[in-house]
C-alpha positions as CSV (number, residue, x, y, z in Angstrom):
1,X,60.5,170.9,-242.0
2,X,64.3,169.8,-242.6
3,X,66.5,171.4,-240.1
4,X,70.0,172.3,-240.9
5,X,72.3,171.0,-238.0
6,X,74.4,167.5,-237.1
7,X,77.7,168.1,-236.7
8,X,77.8,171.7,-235.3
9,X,80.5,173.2,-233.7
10,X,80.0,174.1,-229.8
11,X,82.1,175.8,-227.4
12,X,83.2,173.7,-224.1
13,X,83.7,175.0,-221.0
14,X,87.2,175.4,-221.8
15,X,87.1,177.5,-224.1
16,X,87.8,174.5,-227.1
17,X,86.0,174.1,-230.3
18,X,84.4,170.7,-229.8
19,X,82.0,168.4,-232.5
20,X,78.7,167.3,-231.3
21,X,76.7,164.6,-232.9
22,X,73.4,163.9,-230.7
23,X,73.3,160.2,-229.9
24,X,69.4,158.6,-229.6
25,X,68.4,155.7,-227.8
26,X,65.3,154.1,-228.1
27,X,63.5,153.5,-224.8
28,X,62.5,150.1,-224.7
29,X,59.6,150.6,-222.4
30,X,58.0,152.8,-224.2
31,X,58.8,152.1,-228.2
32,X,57.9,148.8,-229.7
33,X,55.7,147.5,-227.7
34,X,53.8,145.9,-230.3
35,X,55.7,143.2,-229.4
36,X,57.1,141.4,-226.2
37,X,60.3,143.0,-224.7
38,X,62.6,140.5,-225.8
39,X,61.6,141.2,-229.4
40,X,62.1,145.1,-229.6
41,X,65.9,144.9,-229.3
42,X,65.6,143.4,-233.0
43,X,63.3,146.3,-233.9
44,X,65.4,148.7,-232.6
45,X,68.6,147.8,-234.2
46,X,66.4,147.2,-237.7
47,X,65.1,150.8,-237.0
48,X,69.1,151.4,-236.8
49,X,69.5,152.8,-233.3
50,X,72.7,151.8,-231.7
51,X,72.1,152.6,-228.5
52,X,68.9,151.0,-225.8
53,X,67.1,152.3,-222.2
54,X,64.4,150.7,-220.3
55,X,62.8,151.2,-216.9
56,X,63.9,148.1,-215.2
57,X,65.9,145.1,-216.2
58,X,65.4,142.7,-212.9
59,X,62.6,140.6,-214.1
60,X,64.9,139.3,-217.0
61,X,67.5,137.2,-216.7
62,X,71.7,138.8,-217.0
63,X,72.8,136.6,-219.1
64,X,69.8,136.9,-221.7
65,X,69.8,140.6,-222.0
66,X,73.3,140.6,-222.7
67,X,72.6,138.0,-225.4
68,X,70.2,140.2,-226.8
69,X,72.3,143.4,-227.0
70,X,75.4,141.4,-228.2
71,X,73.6,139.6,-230.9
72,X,71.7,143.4,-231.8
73,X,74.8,145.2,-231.8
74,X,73.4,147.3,-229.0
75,X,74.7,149.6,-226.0
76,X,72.1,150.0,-223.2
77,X,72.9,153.2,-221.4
78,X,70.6,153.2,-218.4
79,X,67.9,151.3,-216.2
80,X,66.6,152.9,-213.2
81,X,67.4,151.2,-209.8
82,X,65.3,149.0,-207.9
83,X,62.0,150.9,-207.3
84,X,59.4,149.0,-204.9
85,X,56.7,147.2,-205.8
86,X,55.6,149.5,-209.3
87,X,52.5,147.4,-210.0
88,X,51.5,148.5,-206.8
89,X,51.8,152.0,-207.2
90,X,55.6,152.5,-206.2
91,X,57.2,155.1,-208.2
92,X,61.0,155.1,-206.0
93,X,61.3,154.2,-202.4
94,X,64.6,156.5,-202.0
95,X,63.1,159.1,-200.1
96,X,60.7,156.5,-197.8
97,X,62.5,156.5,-194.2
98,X,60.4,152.9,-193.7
99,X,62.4,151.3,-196.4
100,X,65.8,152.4,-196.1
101,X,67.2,148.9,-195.8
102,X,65.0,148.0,-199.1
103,X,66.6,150.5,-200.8
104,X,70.2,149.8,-199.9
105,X,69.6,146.3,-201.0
106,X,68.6,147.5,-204.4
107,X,71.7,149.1,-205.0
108,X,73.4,146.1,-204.8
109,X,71.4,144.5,-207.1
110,X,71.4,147.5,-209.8
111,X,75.5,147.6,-209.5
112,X,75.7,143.7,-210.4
113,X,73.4,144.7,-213.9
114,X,74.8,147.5,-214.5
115,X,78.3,145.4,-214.2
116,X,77.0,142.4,-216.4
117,X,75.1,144.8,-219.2
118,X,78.2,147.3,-219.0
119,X,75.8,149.9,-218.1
120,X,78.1,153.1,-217.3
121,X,75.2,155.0,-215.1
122,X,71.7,154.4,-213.0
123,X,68.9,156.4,-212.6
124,X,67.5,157.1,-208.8
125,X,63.6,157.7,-208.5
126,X,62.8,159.8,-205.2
127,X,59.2,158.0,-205.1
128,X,56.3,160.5,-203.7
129,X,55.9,162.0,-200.6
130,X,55.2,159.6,-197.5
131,X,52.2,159.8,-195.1
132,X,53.7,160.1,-191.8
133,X,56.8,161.7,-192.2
134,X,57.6,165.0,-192.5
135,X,59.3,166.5,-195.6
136,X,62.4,167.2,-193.2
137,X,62.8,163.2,-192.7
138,X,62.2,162.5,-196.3
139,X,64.6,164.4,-197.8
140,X,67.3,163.6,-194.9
141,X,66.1,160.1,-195.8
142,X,66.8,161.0,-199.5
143,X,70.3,163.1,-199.2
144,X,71.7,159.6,-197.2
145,X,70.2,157.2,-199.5
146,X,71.4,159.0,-202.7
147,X,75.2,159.1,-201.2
148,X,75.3,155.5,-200.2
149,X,74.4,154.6,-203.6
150,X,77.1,157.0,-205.0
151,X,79.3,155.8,-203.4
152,X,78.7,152.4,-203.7
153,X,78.7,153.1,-207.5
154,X,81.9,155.1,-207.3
155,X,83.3,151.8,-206.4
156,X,82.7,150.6,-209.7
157,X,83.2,153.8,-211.5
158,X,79.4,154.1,-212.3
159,X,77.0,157.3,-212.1
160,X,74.4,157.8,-210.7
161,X,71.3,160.1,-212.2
162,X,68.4,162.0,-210.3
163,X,65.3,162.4,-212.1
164,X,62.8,165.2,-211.4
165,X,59.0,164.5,-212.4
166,X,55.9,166.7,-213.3
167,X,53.2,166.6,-210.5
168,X,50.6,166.3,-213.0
169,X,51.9,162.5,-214.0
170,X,53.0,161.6,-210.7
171,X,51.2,163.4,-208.1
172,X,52.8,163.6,-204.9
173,X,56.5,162.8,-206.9
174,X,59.0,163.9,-203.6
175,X,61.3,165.6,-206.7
176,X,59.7,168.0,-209.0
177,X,61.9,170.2,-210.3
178,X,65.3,171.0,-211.5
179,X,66.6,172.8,-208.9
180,X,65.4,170.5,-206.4
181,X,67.5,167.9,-207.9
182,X,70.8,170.5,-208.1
183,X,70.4,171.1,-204.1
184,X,70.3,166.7,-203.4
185,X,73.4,166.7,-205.5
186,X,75.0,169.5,-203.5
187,X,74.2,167.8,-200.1
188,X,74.9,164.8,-201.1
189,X,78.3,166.0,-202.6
190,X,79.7,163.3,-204.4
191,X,81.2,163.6,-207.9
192,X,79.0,160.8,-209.3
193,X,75.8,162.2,-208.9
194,X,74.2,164.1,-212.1
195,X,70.7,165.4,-213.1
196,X,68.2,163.2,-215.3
197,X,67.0,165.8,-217.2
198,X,63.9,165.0,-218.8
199,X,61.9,167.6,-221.3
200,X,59.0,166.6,-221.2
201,X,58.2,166.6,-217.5
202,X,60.1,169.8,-217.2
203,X,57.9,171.1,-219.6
204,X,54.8,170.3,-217.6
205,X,56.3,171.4,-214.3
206,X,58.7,174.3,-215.0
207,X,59.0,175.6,-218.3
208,X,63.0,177.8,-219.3
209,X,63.8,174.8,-221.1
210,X,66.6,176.3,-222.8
211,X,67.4,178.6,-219.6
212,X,67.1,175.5,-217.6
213,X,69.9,173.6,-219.8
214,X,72.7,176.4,-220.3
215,X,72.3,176.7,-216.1
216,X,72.5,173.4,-215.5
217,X,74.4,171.4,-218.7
218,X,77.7,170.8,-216.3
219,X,75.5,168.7,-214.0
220,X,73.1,167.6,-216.7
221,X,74.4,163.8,-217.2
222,X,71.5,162.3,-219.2
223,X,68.7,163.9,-221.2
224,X,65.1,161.9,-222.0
225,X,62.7,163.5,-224.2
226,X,58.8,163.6,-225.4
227,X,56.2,166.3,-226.7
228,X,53.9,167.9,-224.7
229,X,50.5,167.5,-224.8
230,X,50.0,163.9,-224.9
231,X,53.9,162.2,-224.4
232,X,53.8,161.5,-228.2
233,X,57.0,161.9,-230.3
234,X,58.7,165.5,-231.2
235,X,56.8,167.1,-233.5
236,X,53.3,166.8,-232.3
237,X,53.0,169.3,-229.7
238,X,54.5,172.5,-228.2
239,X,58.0,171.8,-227.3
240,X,60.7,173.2,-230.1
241,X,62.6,170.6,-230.1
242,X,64.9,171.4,-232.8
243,X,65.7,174.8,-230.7
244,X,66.6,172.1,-227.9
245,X,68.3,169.9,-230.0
246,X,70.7,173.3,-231.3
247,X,71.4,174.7,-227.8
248,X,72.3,171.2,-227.1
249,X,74.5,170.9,-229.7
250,X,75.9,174.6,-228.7
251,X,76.3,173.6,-225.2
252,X,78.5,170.7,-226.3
253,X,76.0,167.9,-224.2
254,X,78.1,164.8,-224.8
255,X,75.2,162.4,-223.3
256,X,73.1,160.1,-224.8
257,X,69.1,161.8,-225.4
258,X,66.4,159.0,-224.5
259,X,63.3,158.7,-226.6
260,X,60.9,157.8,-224.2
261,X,57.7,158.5,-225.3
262,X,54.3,157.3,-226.1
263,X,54.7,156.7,-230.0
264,X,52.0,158.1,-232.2
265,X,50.4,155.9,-234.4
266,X,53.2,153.5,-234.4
267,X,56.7,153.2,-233.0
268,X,58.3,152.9,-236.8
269,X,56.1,156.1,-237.8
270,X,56.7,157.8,-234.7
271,X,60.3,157.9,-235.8
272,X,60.1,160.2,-238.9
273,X,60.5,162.8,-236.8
274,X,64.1,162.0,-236.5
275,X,65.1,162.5,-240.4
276,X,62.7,165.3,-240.7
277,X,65.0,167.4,-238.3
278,X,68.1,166.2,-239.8
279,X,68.9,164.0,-237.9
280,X,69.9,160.0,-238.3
281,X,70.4,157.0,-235.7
């Protein structure tokens, strides 16, 4: 089905007629994987997306990422800060009262790439819940972590974004749901901090998509999406994305929307999707 929209008028909050073009960025992590990392920058741009995401950039060196998205053409928009040991298990260490110091030294590390690949905003995973601690001394742990890193980032006039994640994928994830994420940022108050929103997992945790966005869009800084069942590409399960993508566009979100999904058969087929709702990259 070919949907009717790009360039659609929205209202702002002030009342001004603004234009909206919805920008995609292919995740990295996710898409093209049918090749090793340092190749799917090429496949991105030939696919023509502009603009890149991954999880993490710290096993790679500065100097060749920033080769890559120079020679590509490419803006990278975001990379999650240091996160533990993932192969392990780690999924964020912000809310982990043991590793405090581990996690401040990560945000030092995440400010000098996000400096070097002039990345404009970080994403901050809670991690899950911590076997002996309370969930008072976890999320104290989490409101002081998450201002230290604003503020270290407000230094450098970067954001920082708080992502909420489904149970179901992450069990025992400290941060499941939106509102959750709105009460951190009002602790921590700090004008840098923003929610990750992503659709799929609030799909799988909370549902009022829509609802959820025309509450939230002023605090709403980046948006990731996939369908739902099955993390495959919009298109393939339940989620009505082209209503999303129009009460978007109405709400006048001026982010970037990350594709981070599990592609379905292929990362080039997967993408279809994107002209079949009128859309292009």
């Amino acid at each position: 089905m070919l949907v009717e929209n790009k360039f659609k008028s929205a209202c702002s909050t002030n009342g001004r007629r603004v234009i909206v073009l919805l920008q995609f960025a292919a995740n990295l992590t996710m898409l093209f994987t049918e090749v090793p990392f340092m190749d799917r920058f090429s496949l991105a741009q030939k696919e023509g997306f502009r603009f890149v995401e991954y999880l993490f950039p710290y096993e790679y060196e500065l100097d060749r990422l920033k080769e890559e998205l120079s020679q590509n053409g490419l803006k990278q928009i975001l990379f999650n800060l240091p996160s533990g040991n993932w192969a392990a298990g780690d999924r964020g260490i912000a809310a982990d009262p043991a590793r405090i110091e581990e996690f401040r030294a990560g945000v030092s590390v995440g400010i000098e790439y996000a400096l070097g690949l002039g990345v404009n905003q970080v994403n901050c995973l809670a991690g899950k819940t911590v076997s002996g601690f309370s969930y008072e001394e976890q999320w104290s742990t989490l409101v002081e972590n998450v201002r230290y890193a604003a503020k270290a980032l407000d230094d450098k006039k970067l954001n920082l974004v708080i992502e909420p994640i489904n149970h179901f994928d992450i069990p025992g994830f400290f941060l499941n749901k939106t509102e959750q994420v709105v009460k951190l940022i009002d602790e921590v108050a700090m004008p840098n901090v923003f929610v990750q929103y992503d659709v799929y997992h609030a799909q799988r945790e909370e549902g009022e998509l829509t609802n959820t966005l025309r509450k939230h869009i002023n605090k709403i800084a980046h948006i990731q999406i996939a369908d739902n069942p099955g993390r495959h590409q919009p298109g393939t399960g339940e989620i009505n994305y082209p209503h999303i993508f129009d009460t978007l566009e109405r709400l006048g979100y001026q982010g970037y929307v990350g594709l981070e999904y599990i592609p379905q058969p292929g990362s080039t087929e997967s993408l279809k999707w994107i002209k079949e709702f009128g859309y292009t990259l």
